[in-house]
Structures are given as structure tokens and as C-alpha cells.
C-alpha positions in Angstrom: -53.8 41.2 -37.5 -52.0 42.0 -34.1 -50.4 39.4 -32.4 -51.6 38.0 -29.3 -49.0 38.8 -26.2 -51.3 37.3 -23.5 -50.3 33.8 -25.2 -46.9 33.4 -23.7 -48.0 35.3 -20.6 -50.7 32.6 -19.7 -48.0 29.4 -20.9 -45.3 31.3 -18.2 -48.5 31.2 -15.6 -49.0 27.7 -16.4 -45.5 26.5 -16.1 -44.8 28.7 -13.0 -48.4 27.1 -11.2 -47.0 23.6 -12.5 -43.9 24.2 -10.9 -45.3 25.2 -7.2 -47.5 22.2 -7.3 -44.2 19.7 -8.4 -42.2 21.8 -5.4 -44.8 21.3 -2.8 -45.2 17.8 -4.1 -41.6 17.1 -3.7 -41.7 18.6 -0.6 -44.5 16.7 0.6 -42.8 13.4 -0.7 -39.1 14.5 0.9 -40.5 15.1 3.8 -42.5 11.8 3.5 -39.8 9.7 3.3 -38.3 11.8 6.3 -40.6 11.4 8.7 -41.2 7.1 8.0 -37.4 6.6 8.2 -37.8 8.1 11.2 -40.5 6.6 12.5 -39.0 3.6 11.1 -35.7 4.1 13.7 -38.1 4.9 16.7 -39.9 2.0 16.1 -36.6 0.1 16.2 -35.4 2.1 19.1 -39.3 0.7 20.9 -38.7 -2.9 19.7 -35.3 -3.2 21.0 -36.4 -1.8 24.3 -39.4 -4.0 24.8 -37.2 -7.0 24.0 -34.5 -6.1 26.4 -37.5 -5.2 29.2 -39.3 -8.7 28.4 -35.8 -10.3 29.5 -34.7 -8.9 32.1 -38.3 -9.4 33.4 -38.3 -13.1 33.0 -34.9 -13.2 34.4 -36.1 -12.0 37.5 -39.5 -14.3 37.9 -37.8 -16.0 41.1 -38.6 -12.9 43.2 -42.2 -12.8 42.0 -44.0 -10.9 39.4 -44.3 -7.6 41.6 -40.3 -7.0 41.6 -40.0 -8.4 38.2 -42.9 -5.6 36.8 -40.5 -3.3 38.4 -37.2 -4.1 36.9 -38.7 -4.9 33.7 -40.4 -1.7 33.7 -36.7 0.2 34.7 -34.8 -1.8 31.9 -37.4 -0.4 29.3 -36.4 3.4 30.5 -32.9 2.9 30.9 -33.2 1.8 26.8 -35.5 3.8 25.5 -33.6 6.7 26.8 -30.2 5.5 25.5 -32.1 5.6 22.1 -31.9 9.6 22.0 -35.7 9.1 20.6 -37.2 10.8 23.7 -36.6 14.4 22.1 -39.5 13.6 19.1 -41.7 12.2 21.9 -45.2 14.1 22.0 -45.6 12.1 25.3 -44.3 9.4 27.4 -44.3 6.0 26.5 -47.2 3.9 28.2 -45.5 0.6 29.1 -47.6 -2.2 30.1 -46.4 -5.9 31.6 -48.4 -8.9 31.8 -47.5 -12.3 33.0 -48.4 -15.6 31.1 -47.6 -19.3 31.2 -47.3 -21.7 27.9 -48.9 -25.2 27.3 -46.1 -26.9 29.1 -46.1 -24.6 31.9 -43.6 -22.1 31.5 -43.8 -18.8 32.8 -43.8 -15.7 30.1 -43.3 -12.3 30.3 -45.2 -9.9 27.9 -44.0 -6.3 27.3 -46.3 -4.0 24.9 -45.3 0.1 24.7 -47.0 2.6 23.1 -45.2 5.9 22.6 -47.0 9.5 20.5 -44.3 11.1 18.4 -44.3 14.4 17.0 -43.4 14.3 12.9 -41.5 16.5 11.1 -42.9 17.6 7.9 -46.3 15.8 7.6 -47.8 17.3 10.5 -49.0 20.3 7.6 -51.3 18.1 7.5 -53.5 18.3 11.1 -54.3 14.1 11.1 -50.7 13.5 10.9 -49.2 16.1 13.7 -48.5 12.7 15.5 -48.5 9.4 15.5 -49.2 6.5 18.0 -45.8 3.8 17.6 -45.9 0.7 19.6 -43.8 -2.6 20.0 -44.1 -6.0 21.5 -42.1 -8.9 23.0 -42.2 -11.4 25.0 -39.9 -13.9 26.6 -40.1 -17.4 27.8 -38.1 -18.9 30.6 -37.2 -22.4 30.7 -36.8 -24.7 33.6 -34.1 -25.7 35.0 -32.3 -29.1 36.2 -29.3 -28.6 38.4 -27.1 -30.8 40.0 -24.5 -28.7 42.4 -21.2 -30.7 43.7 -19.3 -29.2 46.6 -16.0 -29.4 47.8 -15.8 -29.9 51.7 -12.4 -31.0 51.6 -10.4 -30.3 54.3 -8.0 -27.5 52.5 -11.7 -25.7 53.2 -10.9 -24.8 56.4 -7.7 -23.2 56.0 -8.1 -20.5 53.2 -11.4 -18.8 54.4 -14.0 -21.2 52.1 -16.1 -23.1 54.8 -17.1 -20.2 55.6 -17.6 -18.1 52.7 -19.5 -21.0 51.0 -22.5 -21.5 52.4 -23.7 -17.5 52.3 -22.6 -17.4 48.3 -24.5 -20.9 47.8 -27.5 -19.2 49.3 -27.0 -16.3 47.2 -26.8 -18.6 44.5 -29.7 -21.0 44.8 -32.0 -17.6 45.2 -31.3 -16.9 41.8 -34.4 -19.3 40.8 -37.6 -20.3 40.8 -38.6 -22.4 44.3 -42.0 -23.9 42.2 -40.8 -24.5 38.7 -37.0 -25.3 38.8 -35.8 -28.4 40.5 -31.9 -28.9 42.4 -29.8 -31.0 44.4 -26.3 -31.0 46.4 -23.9 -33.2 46.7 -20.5 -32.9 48.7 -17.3 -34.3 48.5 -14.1 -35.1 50.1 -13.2 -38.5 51.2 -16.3 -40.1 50.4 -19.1 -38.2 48.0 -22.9 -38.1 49.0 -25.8 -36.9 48.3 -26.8 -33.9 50.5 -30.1 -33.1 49.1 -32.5 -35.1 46.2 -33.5 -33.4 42.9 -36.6 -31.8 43.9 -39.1 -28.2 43.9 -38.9 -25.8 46.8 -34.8 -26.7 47.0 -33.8 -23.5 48.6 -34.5 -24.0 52.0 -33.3 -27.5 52.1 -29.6 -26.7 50.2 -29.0 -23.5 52.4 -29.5 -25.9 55.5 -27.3 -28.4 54.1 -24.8 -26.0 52.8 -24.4 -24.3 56.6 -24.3 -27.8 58.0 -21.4 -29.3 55.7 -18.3 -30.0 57.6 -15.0 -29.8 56.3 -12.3 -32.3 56.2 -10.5 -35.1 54.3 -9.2 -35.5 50.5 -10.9 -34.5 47.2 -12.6 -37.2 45.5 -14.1 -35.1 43.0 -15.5 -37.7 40.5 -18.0 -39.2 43.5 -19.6 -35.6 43.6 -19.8 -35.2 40.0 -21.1 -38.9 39.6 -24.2 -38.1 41.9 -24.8 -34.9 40.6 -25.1 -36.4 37.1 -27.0 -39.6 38.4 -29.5 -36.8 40.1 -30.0 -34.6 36.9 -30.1 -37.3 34.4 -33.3 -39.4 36.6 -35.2 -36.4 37.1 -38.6 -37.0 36.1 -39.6 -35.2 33.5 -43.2 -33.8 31.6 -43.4 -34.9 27.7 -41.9 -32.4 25.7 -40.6 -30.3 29.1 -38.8 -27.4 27.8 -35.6 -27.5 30.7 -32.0 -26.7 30.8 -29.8 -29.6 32.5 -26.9 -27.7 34.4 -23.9 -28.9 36.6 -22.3 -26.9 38.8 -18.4 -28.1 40.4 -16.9 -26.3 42.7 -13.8 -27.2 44.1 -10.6 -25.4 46.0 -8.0 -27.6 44.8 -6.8 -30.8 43.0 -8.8 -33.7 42.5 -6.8 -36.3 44.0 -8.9 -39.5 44.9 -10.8 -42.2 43.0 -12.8 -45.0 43.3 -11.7 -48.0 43.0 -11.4 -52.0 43.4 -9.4 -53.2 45.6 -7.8 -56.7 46.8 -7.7 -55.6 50.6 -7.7 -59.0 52.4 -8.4 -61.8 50.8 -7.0 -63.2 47.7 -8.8 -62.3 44.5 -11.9 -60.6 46.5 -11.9 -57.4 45.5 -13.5 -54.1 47.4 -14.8 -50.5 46.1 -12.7 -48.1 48.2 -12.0 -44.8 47.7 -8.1 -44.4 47.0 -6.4 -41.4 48.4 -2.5 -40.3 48.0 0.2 -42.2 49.4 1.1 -46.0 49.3 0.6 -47.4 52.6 -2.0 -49.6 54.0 -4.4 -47.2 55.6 -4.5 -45.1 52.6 -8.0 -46.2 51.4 -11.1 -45.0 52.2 -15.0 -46.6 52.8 -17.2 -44.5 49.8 -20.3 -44.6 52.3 -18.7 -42.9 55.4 -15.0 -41.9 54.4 -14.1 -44.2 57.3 -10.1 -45.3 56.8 -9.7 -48.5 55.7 -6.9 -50.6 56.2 -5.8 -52.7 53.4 -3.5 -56.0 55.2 -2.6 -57.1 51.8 -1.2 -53.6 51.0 -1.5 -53.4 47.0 0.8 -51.8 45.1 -0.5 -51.4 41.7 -4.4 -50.5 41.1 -6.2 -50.5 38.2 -5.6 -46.8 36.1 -9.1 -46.4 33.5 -6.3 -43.4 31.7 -3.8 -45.8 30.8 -5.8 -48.5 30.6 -3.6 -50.7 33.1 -2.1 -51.3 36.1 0.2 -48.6 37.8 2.1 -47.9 41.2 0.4 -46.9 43.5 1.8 -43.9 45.2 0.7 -40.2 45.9 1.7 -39.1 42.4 -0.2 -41.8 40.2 -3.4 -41.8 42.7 -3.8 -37.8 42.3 -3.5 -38.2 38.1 -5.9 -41.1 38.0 -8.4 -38.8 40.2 -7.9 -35.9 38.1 -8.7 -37.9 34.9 -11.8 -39.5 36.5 -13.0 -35.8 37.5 -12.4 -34.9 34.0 -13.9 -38.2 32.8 -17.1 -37.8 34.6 -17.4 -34.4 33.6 -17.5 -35.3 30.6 -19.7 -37.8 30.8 -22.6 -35.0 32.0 -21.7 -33.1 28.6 -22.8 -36.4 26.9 -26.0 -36.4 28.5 -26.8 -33.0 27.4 -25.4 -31.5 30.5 -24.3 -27.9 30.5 -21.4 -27.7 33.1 -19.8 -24.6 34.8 -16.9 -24.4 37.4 -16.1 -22.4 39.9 -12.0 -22.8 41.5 -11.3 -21.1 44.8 -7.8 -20.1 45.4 -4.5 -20.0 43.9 -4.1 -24.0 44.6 -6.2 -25.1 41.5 -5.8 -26.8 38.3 -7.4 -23.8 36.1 -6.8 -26.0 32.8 -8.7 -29.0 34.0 -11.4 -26.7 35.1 -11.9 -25.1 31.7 -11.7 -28.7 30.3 -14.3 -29.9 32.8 -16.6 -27.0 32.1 -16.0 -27.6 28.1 -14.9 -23.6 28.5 -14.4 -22.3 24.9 -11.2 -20.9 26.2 -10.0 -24.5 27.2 -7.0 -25.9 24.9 -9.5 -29.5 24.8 -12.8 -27.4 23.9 -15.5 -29.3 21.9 -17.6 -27.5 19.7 -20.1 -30.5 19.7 -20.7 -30.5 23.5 -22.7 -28.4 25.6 -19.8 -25.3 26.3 -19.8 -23.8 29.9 -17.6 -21.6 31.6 -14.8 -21.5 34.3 -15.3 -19.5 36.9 -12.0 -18.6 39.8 -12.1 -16.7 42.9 -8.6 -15.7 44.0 -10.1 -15.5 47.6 -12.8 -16.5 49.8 -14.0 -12.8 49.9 -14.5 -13.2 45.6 -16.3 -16.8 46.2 -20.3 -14.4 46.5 -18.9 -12.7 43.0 -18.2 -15.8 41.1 -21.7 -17.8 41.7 -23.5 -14.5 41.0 -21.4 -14.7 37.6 -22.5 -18.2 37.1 -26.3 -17.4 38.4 -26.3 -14.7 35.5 -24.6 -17.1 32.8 -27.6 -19.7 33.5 -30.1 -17.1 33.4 -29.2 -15.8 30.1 -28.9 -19.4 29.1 -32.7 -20.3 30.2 -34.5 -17.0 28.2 -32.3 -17.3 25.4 
């Protein structure tokens, strides 16, 4: 009987028909697993932009939810585009940004995009030519709690700072939110006080104080601290208030004045003066006015808290003990959950004991269990606008983080 030859002809049909379907199969599959990793780094690319939108929206609430549409809407682009994901893009992105507050009051920023890619391999199949990718995020903003403490010592007036001052404090303060954030100013130099209570709608009240201060005396740089604690520390606040607490010291030289108790004129009845360098009689100072006091019975020791005992009094030992007390009180706010920053105008500053006050990471003293701030100098008068806009920025990032 003849053998059959279509036999092997049809199992070669078979094997070669078996063979195109496992290609296209693996095809299909390759491509597959092409276009989701891609989709999977678009997506990426969307989520990281809406993120870095949502932020720099809610970082800009203070000048109203038109402008801070606006730059939200701009810091989207700028990402997205950075991505290189724009080439796959069947359209552009639709971004949309909404405005919200939380139980407690805080305002949020919502950021949803929606962008139509083109795929690679599984548009063979006509549903899957594109496909609709979107992303969400939103950002809160805290509150915030600041105590500012200015230097209107008289060194003020010669290097160009009583007048560069009040313009970067307004440039400062505007920064924030009038409604929801709360402020106050206090000034120092021979005797601290307090310019302008913890309160809302600050701005108009600290730029009019600011542009009013007058500039003159020593630096007793604890009294401004003290009241700029006292202020943050007693501000009222709502149950379970989501805020930041922030100090900010300025100062253009050495703290060099303290308060202290002092046996003026009458045996054993002591009085709180202000102590400024030198060891004469008139070298005192009244804490309410900054009036000179004289002091008949002339001490010459006073009371040091850093050694914990009595020491000369004289120009060198006074502008330690103030330095100590500046640091002291500073440190004091950390301890109360205070984040502090300083700012140092000049080239006649103590940069170390700034970056100690501040709890600056860079700091030779820094604690890593305390609120850590940053140091902040401008070598001139003309750099003082730069250096609040960098600690404006630092408090921003610190309130959406």
C-alpha cells in the first residue's frame, strides 16, 4: 500500500500555524509589557507633577486662590515637560485646581490631571490606540505662630539697616496668610518691647511699626527674644490646631546687655535694670523705657546665670553674660516647640552663636532633639530683602511639608 506523503505535509502546516500564533502571541505580550511600563513611567512622571503643582499652590494661598491657580497651574507645565513624556501625548494634559479647607480649618489645595497617551504596540488593537492617565494630590498648609524680634540698636543707623529693614520685613510678613496665620514684633535695644500683639490681619499693623522703629542704644537681645516667646507660647489656640510655632531674631551685632537685679541705692533692695557695657554708675538701664539709670551705690559684681555666680562687672563680663542669656532664651523657645531662624546683618556678628540660637544643623552645639532652624547673614544692607525671602521660603516648605 503507498504511503501517505500529505501526513508530514499537514504536521509541518500545523507546527508552522502554531508557530505564528506563539509569535504574534509573544508579540502581543512584549509589547504588553512595553506599553504598561510605560504607562507605568508616565503615570509617575503625572503624579510627581501634580504633587509638586499641589505645593507650590498651597505655598502661595497668601495672595489668594486666583494667583495661586496660576502658579500651581505653571509648576505643573514646567514638570510635566521636564518629564520628556509630552512626545507620547495624544493630547494635552487637562489640569484642574480646586480649593478646600479641612475640619480644623486649614486651607487645601487639590490638583487632578488627566492626560490621553498614544501606545506603542497595543494600539493593533483599535480600543487600546490610547489611553486616558490621570493623577491626584493634594496639600495642606498649616498655620502658623510667629514671634519676630528686631534689632533697633543703634549700630542700625550706621551700616545702611534702619533703612533696609522695614521694606524686607514687609516683604517678609506678605509671605502669609492675613486670615489664618497670626504674628507679632518685638524690638530691642536698650530696653525690649512689644511692638505689635500676636494676632490675625498682622500685616498692616507690623509694616507700620517696622517703618516707625527708631534706632539707637545697646543690644539687649534676650528682652526681644523673651517677648517674642512669651507672645507665641500664650497664643490661643483651637483643640487639636494643626500650627507651626516659629521665631524669627534678627540682629546686626553682638548681644551685649542683660537684665538684671540690681542693689542701686539702698542696701539690700534690689532693682531689675537692664545692664549695658562698662562699669560706671550710669551704665544701667530702666527695661520699660531704656531711660539711664544711675546706680549711687555703683556695684561691682552682678549676678552671672553662666557661671552661676558673682562676677566684675565691666564691659567684657556684661557683653558674655548677654550673649549667654540670648543664647539661653533661645533655647528656651526650642523647648517649647519653637522652630527658630536668624538672620545676622553685617560683618560685625557672632555667626556661631547665631547658628547655635537657630539650633542650625551646621552649628558645632546642634541638637538633634530640638526643633533645627537655620542661620541666615547678609553681608550688607542691600542683601537684608534676600535673606528674609530665604527664611519666608524655609517656613513655607516647613508649613506644607
Amino acid at each position: 500500500m503507498p504511503a501517505n506523503r500529505s501526513t508530514p505535509n499537514r504536521q509541518r502546516g500545523v507546527i508552522l500555524v502554531t508557530f505564528l500564533i506563539s509569535a504574534i502571541a509573544m508579540l502581543l505580550f512584549f509589547g504588553l509589557a512595553i506599553d504598561v511600563g510605560f504607562l507605568y513611567m508616565s503615570r509617575a512622571a503625572l503624579a510627581k507633577s501634580v504633587d509638586a503643582a499641589a505645593l507650590t499652590g498651597v505655598r502661595n494661598l497668601s495672595d489668594g486662590d486666583a494667583t495661586a491657580r496660576a502658579i500651581a497651574e505653571s509648576a505643573f507645565g514646567m514638570n510635566y515637560a521636564a518629564s520628556g513624556m509630552t512626545t507620547r501625548q495624544s493630547s494635552e494634559p487637562t489640569v484642574n485646581v480646586t480649593f478646600s479647607t479641612d475640619e480644623l480649618g486649614n486651607k487645601r489645595v487639590g490638583v487632578e490631571a488627566n492626560v490621553l497617551l498614544n501606545t506603542y504596540f497595543i494600539r493593533l488593537l483599535p480600543q487600546w490606540q490610547t489611553i486616558n492617565v490621570k493623577a491626584y494630590a493634594q496639600a495642606s498648609r498649616a498655620r502658623l505662630v510667629m514671634g519676630i524680634a528686631l534689632d533697633r540698636s543703634g549700630s542700625m543707623s550706621s551700616n545702611g539697616g534702619a533703612a533696609a529693614l522695614p521694606g524686607a520685613v514687609t516683604t517678609f510678613i506678605n509671605y502669609f496668610d492675613d486670615a489664618n496665620d497670626r504674628a507679632a514684633l518685638s524690638s530691642y535695644a536698650d530696653h525690649a518691647r512689644l511692638d505689635v500683639s500676636m494676632r490675625h490681619n498682622f500685616k498692616a499693623l507690623i509694616r507700620t511699626a517696622a517703618n516707625n522703629l527708631r534706632f539707637g542704644g545697646w543690644t539687649y537681645s534676650h528682652g526681644g527674644i523673651d517677648i517674642a516667646r512669651d507672645q507665641i507660647v500664650n497664643a490661643p489656640l483651637e483643640l487639636n490646631e494643626n500650627v507651626l510655632k516659629v521665631l524669627i531674631f534678627f540682629t546686626d551685632g553682638y548681644a551685649n546687655s542683660f537684665l538684671g537685679d540690681v542693689e542701686c541705692s539702698t542696701r539690700n533692695v534690689f532693682r531689675s535694670l537692664v545692664l549695658v557695657p562698662g562699669s560706671g554708675e550710669y551704665d544701667f538701664r530702666d527695661p520699660s523705657s531704656g531711660d539711664t539709670v544711675r546706680c549711687r551705690r555703683d556695684p561691682a559684681t552682678f549676678y552671672s546665670q553662666e557661671y552661676a555666680a558673682n562676677r566684675t562687672r565691666n564691659s567684657g563680663n556684661v557683653t558674655a553674660e548677654g550673649k549667654f542669656r540670648a543664647e539661653q532664651a533661645a533655647a528656651q523657645a526650642r523647648e517649647s516647640g519653637i522652630l527658630v531662624f536668624a538672620i545676622g546683618l553685617g560683618n560685625s556678628i557672632d555667626r556661631d552663636s547665631l547658628r547655635k540660637m537657630a539650633n542650625d544643623p551646621a552649628s558645632g552645639s546642634f541638637n538633634p532633639d530640638q526643633p533645627a532652624g537655620v542661620a541666615v547673614f547678609a553681608p550688607t544692607a542691600a542683601d537684608l530683602d534676600t535673606a528674609f525671602r530665604q527664611i519666608a521660603a524655609k517656613i513655607l516648605l516647613r508649613l506644607t511639608q
